[in-house]
N, C-alpha and C positions, 0 to 999 in steps of 0.2 A: 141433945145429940147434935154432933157435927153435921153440917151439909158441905160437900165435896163437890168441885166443879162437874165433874165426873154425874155427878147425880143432876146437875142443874140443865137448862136446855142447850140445847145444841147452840151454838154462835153463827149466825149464817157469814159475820166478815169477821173473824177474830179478832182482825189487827185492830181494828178500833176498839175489844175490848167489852167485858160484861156491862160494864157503868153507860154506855152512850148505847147498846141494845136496850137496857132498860127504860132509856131515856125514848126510844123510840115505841117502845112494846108502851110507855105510861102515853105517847102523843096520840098512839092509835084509840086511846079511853075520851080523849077530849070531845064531847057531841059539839060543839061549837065550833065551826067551821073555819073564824076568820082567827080565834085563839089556837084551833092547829095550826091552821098556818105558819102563825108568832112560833109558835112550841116548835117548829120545824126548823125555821130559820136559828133560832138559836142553837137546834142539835147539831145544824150543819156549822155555826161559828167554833162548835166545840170538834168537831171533824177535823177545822180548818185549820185548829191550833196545836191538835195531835202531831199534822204532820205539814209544817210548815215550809217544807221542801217542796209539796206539795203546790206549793202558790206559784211556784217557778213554772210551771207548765204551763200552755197555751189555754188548754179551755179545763181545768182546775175544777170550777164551778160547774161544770156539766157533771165531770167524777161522781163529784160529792153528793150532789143532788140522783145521782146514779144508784151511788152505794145505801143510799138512805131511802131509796124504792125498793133495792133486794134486800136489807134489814128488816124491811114491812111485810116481806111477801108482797107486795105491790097492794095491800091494800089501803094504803096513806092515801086517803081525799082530800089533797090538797089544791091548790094553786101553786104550780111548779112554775119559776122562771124558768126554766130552759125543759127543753122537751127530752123526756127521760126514756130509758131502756126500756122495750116491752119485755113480758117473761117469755114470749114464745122465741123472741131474738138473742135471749140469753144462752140457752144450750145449744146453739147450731152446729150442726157438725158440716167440715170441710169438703169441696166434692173431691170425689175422688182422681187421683190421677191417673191418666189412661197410660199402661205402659207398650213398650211395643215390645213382640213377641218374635225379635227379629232369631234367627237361629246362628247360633257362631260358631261355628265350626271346631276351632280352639280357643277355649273360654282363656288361658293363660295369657294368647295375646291382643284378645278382644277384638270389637267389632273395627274400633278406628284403623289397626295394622289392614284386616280385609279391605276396608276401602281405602287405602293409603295404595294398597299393590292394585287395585281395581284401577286407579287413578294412575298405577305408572304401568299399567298394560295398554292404557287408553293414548299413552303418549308414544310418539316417534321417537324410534332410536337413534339415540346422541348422547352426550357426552351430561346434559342436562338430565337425562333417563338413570344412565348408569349411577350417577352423584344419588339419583333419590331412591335407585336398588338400593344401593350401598348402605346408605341410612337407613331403608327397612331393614335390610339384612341387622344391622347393629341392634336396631331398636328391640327385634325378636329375641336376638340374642340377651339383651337384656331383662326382657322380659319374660325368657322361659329359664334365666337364674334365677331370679325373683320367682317361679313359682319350684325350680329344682336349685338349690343350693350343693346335690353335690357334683355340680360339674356341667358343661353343655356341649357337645360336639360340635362343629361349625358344619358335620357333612348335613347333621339333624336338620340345620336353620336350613340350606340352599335346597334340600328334601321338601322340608315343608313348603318353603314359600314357591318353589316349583308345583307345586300340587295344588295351592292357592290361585297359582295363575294358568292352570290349568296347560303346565308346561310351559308359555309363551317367556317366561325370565326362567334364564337357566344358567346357576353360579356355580367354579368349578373351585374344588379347594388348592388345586394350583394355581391360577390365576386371580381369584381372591382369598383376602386375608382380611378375617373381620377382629375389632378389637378386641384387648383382654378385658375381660370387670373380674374385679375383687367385691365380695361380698364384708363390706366393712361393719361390723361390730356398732350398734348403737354406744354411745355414752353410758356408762353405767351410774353416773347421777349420784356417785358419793366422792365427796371431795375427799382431796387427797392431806393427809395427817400432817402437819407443821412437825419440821425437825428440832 
């Protein structure tokens, strides 16, 4: 009867392959301490010659001496040159990141447009002031195309970011006029047929 990889043990590093686990599962049989060791170093020269890209890297040698302690299950009693992975360091998991829980008013134009008009309520009016209205005004507008594609009123933008600043900027649609945007078509990513 056939035997099927499928049926054989599981690989704990595939890429090295049934033949060089085996090679490690036979060093773990050696009761001779200083003949594992030999039996070790040679499985590591056969590691080395697997993936000889592998040599390119800075510490190479730690790798392989690495991979050849989680092939053991860490039970290889050996004499390791270099100091190897422990298994409790193996699975670590990441801490987590704290996010903040800040509340946005309109998520469409997010948090930065809030403090961007926070920052030009804080400033003296001038000519410097009105320049960085203007540019929020735009940037809303473009950002509440981007989430309404069909259309944006300009009375909407100077509503909203008057309400944002709690009245203090107040744009009149007579006396401002904010840009057009066109909602442009991505690339459709198939070339075009030769005549």
């Amino acid at each position: 009867m056939l035997t099927y990889n499928t049926q054989l043990k599981h690989l704990k590093l595939p890429e090295y392959g049934r033949n060089i686990h085996q090679m490690v599962e036979h060093c773990l049989t050696i009761e001779d301490r200083d003949e594992r060791t030999r039996c070790a170093h040679s499985i590591i020269n056969c590691m080395s010659k697997l993936f000889p890209k592998l040599r390119e890297e800075e510490n190479y040698q730690q790798k392989l001496w690495d991979h050849l302690a989680i092939m053991s299950d860490f039970r290889l009693d050996i004499d390791y040159p270099t100091e190897v992975v422990k298994a409790e360091n193996l699975n670590t998991v990441p801490q987590k990141i704290p996010y903040t829980s800040e509340h946005i008013r309109y998520r469409h134009y997010g948090k930065d447009v809030e403090r961007l008009i926070a920052k030009a309520v804080s400033m003296e009016p001038g000519e410097e002031r009105s320049e960085l209205v203007l540019l929020i005004a735009n940037h809303m507008k473009k950002q509440l195309l981007a989430a309404n594609s069909d259309g944006v009123d300009d009375i909407k933008i100077f509503k909203d970011l008057a309400e944002y600043s709690h009245g203090q900027i107040q744009l009149s649609p007579e006396t401002t006029v904010l840009h057009e945007f066109k909602i442009v078509a991505p690339p459709s990513g198939k070339k075009k047929k030769k005549r």
